[in-house]
N, C-alpha and C positions, 0 to 999 in steps of 0.2 A: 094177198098175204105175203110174197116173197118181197113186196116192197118193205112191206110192215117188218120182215127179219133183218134185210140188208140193212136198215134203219138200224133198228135196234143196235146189230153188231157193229157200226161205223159210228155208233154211238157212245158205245163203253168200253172201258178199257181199266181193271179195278185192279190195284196193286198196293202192296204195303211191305211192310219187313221181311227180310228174307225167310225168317223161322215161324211168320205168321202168316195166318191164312190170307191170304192174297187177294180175297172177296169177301172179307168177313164185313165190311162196308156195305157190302150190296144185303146181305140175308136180313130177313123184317121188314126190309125198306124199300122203296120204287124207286125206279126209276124213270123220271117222267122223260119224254119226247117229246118235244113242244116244238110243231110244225106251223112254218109261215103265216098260215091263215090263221094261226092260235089253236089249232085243234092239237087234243093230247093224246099217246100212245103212252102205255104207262107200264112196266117191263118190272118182275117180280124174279128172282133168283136165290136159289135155294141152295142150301149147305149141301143138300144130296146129288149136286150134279146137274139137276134139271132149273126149266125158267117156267116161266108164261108170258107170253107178253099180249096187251088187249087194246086193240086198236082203236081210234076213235069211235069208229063205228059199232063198237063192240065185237066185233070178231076176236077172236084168240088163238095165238099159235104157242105149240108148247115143244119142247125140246130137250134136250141136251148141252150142256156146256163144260169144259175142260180148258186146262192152262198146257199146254205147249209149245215148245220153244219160244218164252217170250210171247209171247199172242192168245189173246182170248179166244176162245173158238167157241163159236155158239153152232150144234146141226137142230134143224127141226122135224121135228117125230109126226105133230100131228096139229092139222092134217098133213098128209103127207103130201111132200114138196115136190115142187112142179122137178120130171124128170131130168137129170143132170145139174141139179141144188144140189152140193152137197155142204159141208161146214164153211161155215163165215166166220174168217178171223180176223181182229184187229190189233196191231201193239197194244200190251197193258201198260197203263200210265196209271200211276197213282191217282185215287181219287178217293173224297170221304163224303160221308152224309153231311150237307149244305153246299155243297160244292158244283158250280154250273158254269158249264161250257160249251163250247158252238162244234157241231158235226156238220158233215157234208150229208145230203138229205138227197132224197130223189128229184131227178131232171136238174143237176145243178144246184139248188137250194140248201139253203144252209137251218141247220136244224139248232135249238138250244135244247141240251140236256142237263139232267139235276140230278143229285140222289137226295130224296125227302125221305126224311124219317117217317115212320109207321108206313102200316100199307093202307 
């Protein structure tokens, strides 16, 4: 699962106008994680601060997320992360629903991410 998070957060990065919400891009919509072998991690964020994200395999890890200094910070709540996890931050970069981009992925690999409308 902390693979499944580091993913996720080296994955997104959601930004918009200064006087607007800065993740209103991501809330309704996935975020898919689309890893080398074609398998998908598919990442759901919510206007209240929290995520989910659900792994290929179907596992899910759920958390917390906030903007600070610049940087998205995603911590994970539950299950609870292996000891000395704590939040995972990445520059926010603009992004909008249809929009896909390449992440650096576990052992090296490079991941493609999307935000797709609906969930």
């Amino acid at each position: 699962m902390r693979t499944l998070m580091m993913t996720a957060v080296l994955a997104l990065g959601i930004s918009g106008a200064a006087l607007a919400d800065p993740m209103a891009s991501a809330y309704g919509n996935t975020v898919a994680i689309t890893y080398p072998n074609g398998a998908v991690a598919k990442m759901h964020i919510d206007a209240d601060g929290t995520y989910m994200t659900k792994a290929p395999d179907g596992a899910t890890a759920k958390g917390a997320w906030k903007i600070e200094g610049g940087n998205t910070c995603f911590t994970q709540t539950d299950p609870a992360p292996p000891a000395g996890m704590g939040a995972n931050c990445s520059p926010t970069a603009e992004k909008k629903v249809g929009d896909s981009w390449t992440a650096p992925g576990p052992n090296g690999s490079t991941l493609t991410v999307s935000i797709v409308a609906g969930r």
